[in-house]
C-alpha positions as CSV (number, residue, x, y, z in Angstrom):
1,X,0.0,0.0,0.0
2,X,2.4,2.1,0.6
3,X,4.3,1.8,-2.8
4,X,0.4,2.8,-4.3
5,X,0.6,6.1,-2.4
6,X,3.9,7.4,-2.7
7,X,3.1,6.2,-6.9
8,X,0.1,8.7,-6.3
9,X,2.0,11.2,-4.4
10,X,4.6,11.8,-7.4
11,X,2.2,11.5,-9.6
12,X,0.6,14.9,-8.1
13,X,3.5,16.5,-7.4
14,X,5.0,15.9,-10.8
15,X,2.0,17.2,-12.2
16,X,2.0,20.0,-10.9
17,X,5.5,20.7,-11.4
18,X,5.1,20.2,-14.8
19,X,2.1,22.2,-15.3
20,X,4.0,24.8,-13.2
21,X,7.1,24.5,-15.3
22,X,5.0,24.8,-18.6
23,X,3.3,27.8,-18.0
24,X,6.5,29.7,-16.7
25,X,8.1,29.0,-19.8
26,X,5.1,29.6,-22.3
27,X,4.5,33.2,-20.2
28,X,8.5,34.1,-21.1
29,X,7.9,32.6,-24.3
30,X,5.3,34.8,-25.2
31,X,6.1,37.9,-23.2
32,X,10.1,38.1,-23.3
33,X,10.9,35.8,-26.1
34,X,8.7,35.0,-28.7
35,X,11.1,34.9,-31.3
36,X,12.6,31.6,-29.6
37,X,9.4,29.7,-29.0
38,X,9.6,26.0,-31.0
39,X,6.6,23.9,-31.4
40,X,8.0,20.8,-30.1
41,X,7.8,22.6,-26.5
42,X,4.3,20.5,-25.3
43,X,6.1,17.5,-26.8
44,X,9.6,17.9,-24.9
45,X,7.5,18.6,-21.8
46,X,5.4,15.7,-22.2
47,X,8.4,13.2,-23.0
48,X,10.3,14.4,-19.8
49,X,6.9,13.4,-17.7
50,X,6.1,10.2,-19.1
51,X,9.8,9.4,-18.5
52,X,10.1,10.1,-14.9
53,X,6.6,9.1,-14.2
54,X,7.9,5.5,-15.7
55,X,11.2,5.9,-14.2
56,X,10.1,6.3,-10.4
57,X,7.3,4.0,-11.4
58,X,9.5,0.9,-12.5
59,X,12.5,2.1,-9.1
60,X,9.2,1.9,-6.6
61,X,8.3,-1.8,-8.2
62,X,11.5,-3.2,-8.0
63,X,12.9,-1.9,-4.9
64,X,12.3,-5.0,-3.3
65,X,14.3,-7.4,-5.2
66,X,17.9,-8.2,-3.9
67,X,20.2,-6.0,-4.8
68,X,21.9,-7.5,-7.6
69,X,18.8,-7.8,-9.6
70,X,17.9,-4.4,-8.5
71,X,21.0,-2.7,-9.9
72,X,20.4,-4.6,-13.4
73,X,16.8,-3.2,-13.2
74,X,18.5,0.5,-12.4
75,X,21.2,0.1,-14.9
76,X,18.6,-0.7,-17.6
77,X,16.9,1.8,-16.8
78,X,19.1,4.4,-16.9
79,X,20.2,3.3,-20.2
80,X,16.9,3.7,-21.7
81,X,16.4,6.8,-20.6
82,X,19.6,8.0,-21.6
83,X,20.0,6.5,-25.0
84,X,16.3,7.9,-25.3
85,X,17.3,11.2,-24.5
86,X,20.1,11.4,-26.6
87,X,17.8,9.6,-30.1
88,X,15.2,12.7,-29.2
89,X,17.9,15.4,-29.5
90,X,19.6,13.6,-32.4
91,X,16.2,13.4,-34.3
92,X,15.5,16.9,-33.0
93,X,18.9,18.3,-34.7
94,X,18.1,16.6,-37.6
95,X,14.8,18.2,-38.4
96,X,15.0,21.6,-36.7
97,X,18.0,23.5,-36.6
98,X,16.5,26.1,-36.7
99,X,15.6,26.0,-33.2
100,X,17.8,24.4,-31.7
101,X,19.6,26.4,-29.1
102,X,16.0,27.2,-27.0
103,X,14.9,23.4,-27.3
104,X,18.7,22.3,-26.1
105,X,18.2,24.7,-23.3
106,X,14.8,23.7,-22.1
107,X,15.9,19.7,-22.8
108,X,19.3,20.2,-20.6
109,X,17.2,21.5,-17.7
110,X,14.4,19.7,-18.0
111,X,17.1,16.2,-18.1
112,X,18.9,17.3,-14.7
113,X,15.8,18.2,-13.0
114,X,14.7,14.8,-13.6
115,X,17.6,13.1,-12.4
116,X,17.7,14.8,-9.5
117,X,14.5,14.4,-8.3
118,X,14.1,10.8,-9.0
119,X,17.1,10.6,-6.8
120,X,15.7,13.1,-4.2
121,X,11.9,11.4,-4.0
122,X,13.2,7.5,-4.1
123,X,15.7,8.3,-1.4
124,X,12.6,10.3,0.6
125,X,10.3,7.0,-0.3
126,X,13.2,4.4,1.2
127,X,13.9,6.6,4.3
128,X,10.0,6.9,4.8
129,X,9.5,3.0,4.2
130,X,12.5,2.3,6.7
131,X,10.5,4.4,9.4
132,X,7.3,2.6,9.2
């Protein structure tokens, strides 16, 4: 039961983070720089929440098994998501240039944010099983 909540707790809290995050950046791209807005915004937004929605998702299910298996499970994971990463920005580069330099700087923060809160909210979910 617990796994269920803390699931449902980062599932609120990265929604609104997101949503928070979205409509900071569409108010300076409209109001400060327009000229640097790319359409793939929604969909670089979107990508980064569906990947560390499945990211804590799969750490949360697995943190159970011994650690061996565990540490395959992380690895994988980390691979996807970074071999992911880098086929987006690849494709990305290859069909808009034109835009690149705003959609790189929205993708590198949006990349280390994630990191470091999956880090930050799995360690907060072990330390908070560990109490109980």
């Amino acid at each position: 039961m617990l796994e269920h909540e803390a699931i449902k707790r980062y599932l609120k809290k990265l929604t609104f983070q997101f949503l928070a995050f979205g409509a900071i950046s569409a108010a300076v791209f409209v109001y400060l720089i327009p000229q640097h807005y790319f359409i793939m915004f929604p969909v670089v937004l979107l990508y980064f929440y569906l990947l560390n929605f499945f990211s804590y998702y799969i750490l949360i299910k697995t943190h159970n098994l011994p650690t061996i298996k565990f540490s395959k499970y992380f690895m994988l994971l980390s691979l996807i998501k970074f071999f992911g990463s880098l086929i987006f920005v690849v494709l990305y580069i290859i069909f808009a240039r034109r835009t690149l330099i705003p959609f790189l700087v929205i993708f590198i923060i949006l990349y280390f944010h994630s990191l470091f809160q999956l880090v930050r909210d799995f360690q907060h979910f072990l330390s908070k099983k560990k109490s109980e």
